[in-house]
C-alpha angles and dihedrals in degrees: 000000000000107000090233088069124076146198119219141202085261111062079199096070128059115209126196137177085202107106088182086053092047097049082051091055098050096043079053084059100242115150111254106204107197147319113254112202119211123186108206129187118327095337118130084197119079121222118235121222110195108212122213137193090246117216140129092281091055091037089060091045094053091047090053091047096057084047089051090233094121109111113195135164108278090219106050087044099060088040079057098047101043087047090053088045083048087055094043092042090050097047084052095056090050100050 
């Protein structure tokens, strides 16, 4: 499995580093749940995890995305993306 996804402690959540995975997601339609943020090491900047009702349908999903088979609407991705950057940019000017 890609090292940007990641299994929790709940087999009913997904989790992914992937910000570009996770906009896909949203413009699919799946419910995205919430953004963990995780400081390691020395890093100023803190890591997202996306986190994902996991299920079949989302499985699938994620499987046609590595294989770059997903199709979504180019608008509504990019509206996703930049909303999710937006998340991530004001947790960071609040830490």
């Amino acid at each position: 499995m890609d090292k940007n996804l990641e299994n929790t402690i709940d087999p009913k959540i997904f989790t992914t580093k992937d910000i570009t995975l996770a906009s896909s997601l949203v413009t699919l339609k799946f419910l995205m749940l919430g953004v963990d943020y995780q400081i390691e090491g020395d890093k100023v900047s803190p890591i997202c995890f996306f986190k994902f009702q996991d299920g079949p349908e989302l499985r699938d999903a994620v499987k046609r995305y590595m294989q770059s088979n997903v199709v979504v609407e180019p608008k509504i991705f990019m509206t996703n993306l930049r909303s999710l950057k937006s998340e991530i940019d004001n947790y960071k000017n609040n830490m």
